[in-house]
N, C-alpha and C positions, 0 to 999 in steps of 0.2 A: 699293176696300177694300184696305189694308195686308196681305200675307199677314208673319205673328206666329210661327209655328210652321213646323216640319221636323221630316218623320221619316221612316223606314224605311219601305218600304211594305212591308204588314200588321202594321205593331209600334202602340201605341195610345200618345199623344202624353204627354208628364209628366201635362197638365192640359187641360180644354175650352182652345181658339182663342178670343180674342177681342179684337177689337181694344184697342187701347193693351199687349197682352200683349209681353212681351220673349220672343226668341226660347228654346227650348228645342228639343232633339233627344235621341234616345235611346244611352243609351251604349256599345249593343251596334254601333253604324254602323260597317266600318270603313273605312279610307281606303287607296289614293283611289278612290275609286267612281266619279268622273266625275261626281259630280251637284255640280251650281252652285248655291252659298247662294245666299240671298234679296239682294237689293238692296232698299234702303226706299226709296221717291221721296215727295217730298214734295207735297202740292197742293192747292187749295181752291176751292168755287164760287162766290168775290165777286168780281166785274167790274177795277173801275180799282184801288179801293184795294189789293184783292188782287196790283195789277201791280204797285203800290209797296211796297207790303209783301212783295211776291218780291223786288222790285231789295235791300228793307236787309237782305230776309234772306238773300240768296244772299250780298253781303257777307259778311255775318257766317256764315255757312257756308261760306263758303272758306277761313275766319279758321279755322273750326273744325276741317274737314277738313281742311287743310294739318297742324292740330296732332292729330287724330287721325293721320295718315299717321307720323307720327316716331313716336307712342308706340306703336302698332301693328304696329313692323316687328315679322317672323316672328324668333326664336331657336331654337337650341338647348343648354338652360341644364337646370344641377344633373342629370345624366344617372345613371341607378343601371346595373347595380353598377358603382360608383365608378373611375374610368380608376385602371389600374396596383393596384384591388384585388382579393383572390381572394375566392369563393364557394364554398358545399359543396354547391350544388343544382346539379344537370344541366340543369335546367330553370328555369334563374332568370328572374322579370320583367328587363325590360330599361324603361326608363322613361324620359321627358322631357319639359322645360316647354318649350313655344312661345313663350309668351307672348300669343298669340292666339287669338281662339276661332275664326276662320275659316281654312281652309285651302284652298289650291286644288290642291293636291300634294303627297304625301310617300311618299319613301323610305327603306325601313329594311334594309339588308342586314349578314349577320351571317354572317362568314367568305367573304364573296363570294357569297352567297345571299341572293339578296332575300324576306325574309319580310313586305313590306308589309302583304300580304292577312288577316296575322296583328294587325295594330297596330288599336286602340280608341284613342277621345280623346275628352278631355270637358275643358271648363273652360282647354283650355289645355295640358292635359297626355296625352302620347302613351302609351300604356302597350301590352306586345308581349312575346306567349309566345312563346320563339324554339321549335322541334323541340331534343327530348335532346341535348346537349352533350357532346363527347369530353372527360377530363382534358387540361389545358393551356392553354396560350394562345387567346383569341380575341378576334376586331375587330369592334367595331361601326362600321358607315357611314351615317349619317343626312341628308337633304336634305329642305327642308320649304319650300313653296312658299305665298304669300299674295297678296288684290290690292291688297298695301300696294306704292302708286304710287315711293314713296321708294325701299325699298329689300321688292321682291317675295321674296329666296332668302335661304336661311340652311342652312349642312351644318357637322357638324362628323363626329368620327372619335375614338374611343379604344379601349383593349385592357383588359380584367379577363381571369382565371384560374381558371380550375374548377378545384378540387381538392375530391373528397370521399373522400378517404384520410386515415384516420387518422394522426397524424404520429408519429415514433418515438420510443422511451423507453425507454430502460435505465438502472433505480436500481444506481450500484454500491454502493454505502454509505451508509446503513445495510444490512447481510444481515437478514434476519428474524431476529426472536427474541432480537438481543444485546443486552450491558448495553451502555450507554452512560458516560463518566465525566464530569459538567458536564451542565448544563442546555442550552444552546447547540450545538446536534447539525448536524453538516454533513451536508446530503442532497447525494450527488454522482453523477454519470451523463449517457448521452448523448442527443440526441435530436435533431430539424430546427433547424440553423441556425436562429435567430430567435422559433423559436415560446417562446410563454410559461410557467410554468411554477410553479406554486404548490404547496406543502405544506399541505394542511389537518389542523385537528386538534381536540378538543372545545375547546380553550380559544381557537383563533385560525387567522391562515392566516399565510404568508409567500412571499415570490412573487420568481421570476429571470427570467431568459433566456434562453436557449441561445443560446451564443458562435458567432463562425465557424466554429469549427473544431469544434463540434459536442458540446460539454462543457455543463455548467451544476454551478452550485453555489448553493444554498438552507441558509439557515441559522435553521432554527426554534428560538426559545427556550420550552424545556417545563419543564416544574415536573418534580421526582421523583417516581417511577413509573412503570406502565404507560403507553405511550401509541398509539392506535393513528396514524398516520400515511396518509393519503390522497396522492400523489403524480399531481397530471393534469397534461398537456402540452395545451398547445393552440393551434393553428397560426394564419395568419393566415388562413384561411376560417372558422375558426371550430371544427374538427374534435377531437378531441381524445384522449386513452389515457390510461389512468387504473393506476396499479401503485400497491398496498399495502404497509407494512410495519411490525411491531409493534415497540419497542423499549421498555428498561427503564432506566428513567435513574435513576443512583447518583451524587449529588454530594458524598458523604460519605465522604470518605479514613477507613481504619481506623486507629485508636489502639495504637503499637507501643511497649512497654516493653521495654529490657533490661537484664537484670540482672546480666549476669556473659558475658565477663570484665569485670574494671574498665578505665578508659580509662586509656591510658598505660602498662597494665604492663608487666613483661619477661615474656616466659617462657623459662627456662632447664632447662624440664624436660620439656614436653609441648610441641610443635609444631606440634599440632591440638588446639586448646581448642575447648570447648563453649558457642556460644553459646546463652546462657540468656533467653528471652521470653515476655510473652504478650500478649495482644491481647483487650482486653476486651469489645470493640462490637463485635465481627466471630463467626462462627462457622470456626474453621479449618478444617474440611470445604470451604468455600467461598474458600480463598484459595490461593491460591499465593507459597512461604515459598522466599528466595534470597540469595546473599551476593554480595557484586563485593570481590575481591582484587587492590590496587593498581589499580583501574579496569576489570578483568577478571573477569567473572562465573565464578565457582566452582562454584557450585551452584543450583539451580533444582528445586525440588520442587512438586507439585502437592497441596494440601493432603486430597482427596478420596484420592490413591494412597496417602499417608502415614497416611490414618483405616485404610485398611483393611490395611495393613499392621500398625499396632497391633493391633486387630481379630485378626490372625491370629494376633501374637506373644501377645495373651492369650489368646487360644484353642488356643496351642501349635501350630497347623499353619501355620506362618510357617517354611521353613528357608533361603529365600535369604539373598541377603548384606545385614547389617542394611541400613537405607535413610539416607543423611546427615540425615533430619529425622524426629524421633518427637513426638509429639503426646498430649496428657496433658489433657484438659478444653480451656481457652482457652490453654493453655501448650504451649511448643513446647521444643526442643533441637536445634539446627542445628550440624552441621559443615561447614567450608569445605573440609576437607583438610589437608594439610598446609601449614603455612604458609613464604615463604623466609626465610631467617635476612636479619635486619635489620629497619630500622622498617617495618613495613605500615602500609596504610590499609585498614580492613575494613569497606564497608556492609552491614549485615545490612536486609534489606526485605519487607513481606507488601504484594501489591498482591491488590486484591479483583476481583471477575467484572467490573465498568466498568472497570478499569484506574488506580484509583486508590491510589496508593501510598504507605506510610509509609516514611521510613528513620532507623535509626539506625547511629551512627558509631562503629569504636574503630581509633583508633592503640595498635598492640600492637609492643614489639622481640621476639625471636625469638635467642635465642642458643643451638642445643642441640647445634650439633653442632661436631666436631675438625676434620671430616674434608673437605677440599676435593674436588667431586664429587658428594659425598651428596645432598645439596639443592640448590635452588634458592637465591640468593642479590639482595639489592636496599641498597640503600645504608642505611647504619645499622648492617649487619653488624658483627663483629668476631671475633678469634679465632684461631687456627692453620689454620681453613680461606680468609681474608680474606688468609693466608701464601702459601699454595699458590694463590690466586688470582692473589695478586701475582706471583708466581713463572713462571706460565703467559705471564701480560702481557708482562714484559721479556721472556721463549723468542720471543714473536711482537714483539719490537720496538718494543711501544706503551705500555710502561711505564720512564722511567729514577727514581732517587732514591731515596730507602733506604726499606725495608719500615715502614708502618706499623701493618698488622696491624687496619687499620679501612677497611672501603668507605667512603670519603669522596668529595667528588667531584671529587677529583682521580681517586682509581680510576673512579668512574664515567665521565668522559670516557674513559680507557684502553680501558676496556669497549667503547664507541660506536666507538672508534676500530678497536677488534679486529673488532666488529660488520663494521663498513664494507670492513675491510681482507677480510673472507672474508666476504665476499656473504650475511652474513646481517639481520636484521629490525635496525635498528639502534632500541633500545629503553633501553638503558644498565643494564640487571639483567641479571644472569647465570639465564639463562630454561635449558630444557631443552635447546635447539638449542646454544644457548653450551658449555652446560658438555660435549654430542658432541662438539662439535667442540675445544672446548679440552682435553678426558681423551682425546679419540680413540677409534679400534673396537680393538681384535686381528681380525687374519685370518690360522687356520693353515689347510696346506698339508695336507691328511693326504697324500698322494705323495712330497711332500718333506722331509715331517718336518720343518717351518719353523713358527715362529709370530711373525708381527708386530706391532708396535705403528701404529699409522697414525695420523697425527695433519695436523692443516692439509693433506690430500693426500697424503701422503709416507710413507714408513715412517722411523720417527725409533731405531727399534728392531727387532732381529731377533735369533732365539733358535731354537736346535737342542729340540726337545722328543720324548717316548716317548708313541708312540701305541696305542691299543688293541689287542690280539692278532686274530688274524684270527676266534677263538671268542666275542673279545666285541668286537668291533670300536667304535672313538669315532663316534658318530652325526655325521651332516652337515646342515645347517641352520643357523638362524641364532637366535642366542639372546642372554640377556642376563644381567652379571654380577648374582647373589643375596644375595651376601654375603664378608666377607670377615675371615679370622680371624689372628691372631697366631698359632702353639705351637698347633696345634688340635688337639683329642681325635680319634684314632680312632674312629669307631664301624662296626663292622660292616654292610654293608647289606643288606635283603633278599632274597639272593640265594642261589641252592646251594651257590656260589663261597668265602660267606663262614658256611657252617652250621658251628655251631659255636665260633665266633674271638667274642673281648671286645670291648672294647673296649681300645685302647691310648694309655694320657696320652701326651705333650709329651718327646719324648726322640729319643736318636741310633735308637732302636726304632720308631718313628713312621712307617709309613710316608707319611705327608702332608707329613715336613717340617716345615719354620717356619713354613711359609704356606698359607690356602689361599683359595681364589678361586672359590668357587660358582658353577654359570650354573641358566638356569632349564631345561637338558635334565636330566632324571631321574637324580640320583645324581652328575653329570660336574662337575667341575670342573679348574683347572688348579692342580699343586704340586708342592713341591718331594721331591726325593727322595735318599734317603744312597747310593742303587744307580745313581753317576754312568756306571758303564758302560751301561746300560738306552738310556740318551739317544741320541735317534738309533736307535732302531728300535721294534721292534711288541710291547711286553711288559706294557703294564699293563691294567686289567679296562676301561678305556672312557675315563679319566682320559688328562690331559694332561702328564703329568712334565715337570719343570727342575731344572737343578741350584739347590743352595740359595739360593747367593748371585744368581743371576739371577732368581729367583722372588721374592727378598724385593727387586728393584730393581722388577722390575714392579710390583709390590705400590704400591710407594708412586704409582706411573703412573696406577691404575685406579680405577674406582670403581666402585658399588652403580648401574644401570642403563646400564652399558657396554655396548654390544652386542660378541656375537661372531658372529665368523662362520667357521664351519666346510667347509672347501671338500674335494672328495673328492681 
């Protein structure tokens, strides 16, 4: 009788034994046990013909067995988890096909530990809980033994990786809560080299990678509106971290009308015009209102500081200093400042909470002032102060050829040229730094009774002056010219000194002189005086005495934001 079945003893067989039955065994068996499969012998009880009927059959069963023997060798084929991939389980199956259903040996070791005693197999395939697995690297080593006469052994050997660690993630941008400008929104941040990385969101997903160097960049396209933003990472075991962020997407640039000034005008009277706008799709509370002069932002106001600055001005408890932008419904009134004499280029712009921005444009000239020094100056200029411009250029050597009395740009190269020549911004407008260093500082001496002119380093001038009495003594510090007058009226100052006294007009009685020269220290300035004997020592209330005619040569030297500087 053929034995049909194998199995475990005490385990209860798939189904009753019976003959012509194919082998079955149970799948809890494991290996190797040491127990020897069945062999099938074939044989029968009829005399001669049975001997002939063995001789064609053993033929043709050597034919057979021979080609059983090849397609029967033992493998080790399609092996889990996969050589060179990672898992998140500590305890992952480990798996593989034979290709056989008979075995007469097998080894399963896992980091140099043999876990055979752990391996199950059915049909062909090995399957094997290893013991809890550390993070990292580990080796499978497998050997599998059959009594395939051809070829009995078959081993092979590969490495996967546990990792059940979350992989890292850091959204830098978007931050919660902000507007956005466009639909098209860069998600940017870091996370494990390689791992995957998707934005999800009610309308769709979009999905990166994180680079070697540990960045990714995702680029969801959302519709306007709220949106909430899902952001997972997920590594190649499969693991993964998940960070949220809400964002508000505005693809709608705000509509900016202006109305005043006109483009191209001059202004020959005011040097800070008002620019006049409104914005009718937008609520101003919610914008921020700014101007860029010759390329150089001017002003910058926040529409919500400017609401409530109105707010205050009509509620009367507003007494700071007005604010450059006041707001009126959808209408605004923006000042840049002052502007420099010549042609400007003025954007005026309202950009909204996504960063969407309108601008509109005016070329304005600028002609208001005589006086070279007072302002700032840019080419277009013209005038008696474009004189004295000129004038300063040839003193430094970077101007030849007769006065034109217009920044053109031939002056403007001169300018870049002076720029360069004294280490400053080379720009080709007569900026604030220029016009220091081209009027220069005064530095008196109060010890010496000296007052200088300093100009490019050097002193270019030097003057005997009367300094404060020791009761009112001239303050020390450093200040700047305020103003600056012709024949100027006396007036009395608030002092004990002067209870009593007028004021005294423009005469040989005057004590100010022909000139006078304001600084921003309380009361003080420098002038002339008819008491030339004074000069040269300690006689007046805090004031700077000169004789006449030196004080009206300075005069024409100085300007309205000169510094000085008073030394003890």
């Amino acid at each position: 009788m053929r034995v049909d079945c194998v199995w475990a003893p005490g385990e209860t067989c798939c189904q009753p034994c019976r003959s012509g039955q194919r082998r079955c065994y149970d799948p809890a068996v494991l290996f190797p046990t040491g127990r020897a499969f069945p062999v099938k012998i074939l044989g029968s009880r009829r005399g001669t013909l049975v001997t002939v009927t063995l001789a064609g059959a053993a033929i043709l069963s050597a034919g057979a067995f021979a080609a059983s023997q090849v397609v029967g060798r033992p493998a080790v084929d399609a092996p889990t988890p996969e050589p060179g991939s990672a898992v998140a389980d500590t305890t992952p199956v480990i798996s593989f096909d034979t290709g056989v259903d008979e075995l007469t040996g097998l080894r399963v070791a896992v980091d140099g530990v043999d876990v055979s005693e752990s391996a199950r197999s059915m049909d062909g395939k090995v399957v094997v809980v290893p013991p809890e697995l550390g993070q990292g690297a580990h080796r499978v080593s497998v050997a599998v033994e059959s009594p395939n006469l051809i070829k009995g052994m078959s081993a092979r050997t590969w490495d996967f990786t546990v990792d059940s660690v979350a992989p890292k993630l850091a959204v830098k941008k978007p931050a919660d809560g902000v507007w956005v400008a466009g639909t098209t929104v860069r998600v940017t941040g870091a996370g494990e080299p390689g791992a995957r990385v998707e934005v999800a969101w009610d309308d769709g997903t979009a999905t990166g990678v994180v680079g070697d160097k540990g960045r990714f960049s995702v680029k969801p396209k959302l519709t306007d509106g709220q949106a909430e933003l899902r952001v997972t990472a997920t590594d190649a075991a499969g693991n993964t971290r998940t960070a949220e962020r809400r964002v508000l997407v505005d693809s709608t640039p705000p509509k900016l009308g202006l109305a005043a000034p006109a483009d191209k005008a001059t202004l020959d009277e005011d040097d800070d015009p008002s620019f006049e706008g409104a914005v009718p799709n937008e609520s101003l509370e919610t914008l921020t209102i700014g101007a860029n002069v010759n390329g150089k932002k001017a002003v910058e106001v926040g529409g919500a500081e400017a609401t409530a600055v109105a707010e205050a001005l009509d509620a009367g408890t507003y007494f700071g200093e007005a604010p450059p932008v006041t707001l009126r419904g959808n209408r605004f009134s923006l000042s840049a400042g002052a502007l420099p004499q010549g042609r400007n280029d003025v954007v005026v712009w309202v950009r909204d909470r996504a960063g969407n921005t309108a601008t509109a444009r005016r070329t304005l000239t600028v002609d208001t002032s005589g006086e070279f020094g007072e302002h700032e100056m840019v080419r277009g200029a013209k005038g008696a102060d474009v004189t004295g411009l000129e004038q300063r250029l040839r003193s430094a050597g970077v101007l030849t050829g007769r006065a034109t009395e217009t920044y053109d740009k031939r002056t403007e190269g001169a300018v870049r040229r002076y720029q360069k020549k004294y280490r400053l911004p080379v720009t080709g407008d007569v900026d604030r730094a220029t016009i220091q260093a081209m009027v220069g500082r005064i530095v008196v001496d109060l010890s010496d009774k000296r007052l200088q002119l300093i100009r490019d380093g050097k002193a270019v001038k030097t003057y005997r002056v009367a300094i404060g009495t020791p009761d009112h003594p001239t303050p020390t510090g450093t200040y700047t010219i305020t103003t600056r007058q012709v024949d100027p009226t006396w007036n009395p100052p608030d002092s004990p000194w002067a209870e009593g006294l007028g004021p005294i007009p423009p005469g040989p009685g005057n004590p100010l002189g022909t000139r006078w020269i304001g600084t921003s220290a309380p009361a003080i300035g420098i002038h002339g005086t008819y008491a030339d004997n004074s000069i040269g020592t300690a006689a007046s209330h805090g004031c700077l005495r000169m004789h006449i005619p030196e004080v009206e040569a300075l005069y024409e030297e100085v300007a309205v934001g000169m510094e000085v500087e008073i030394a003890p």
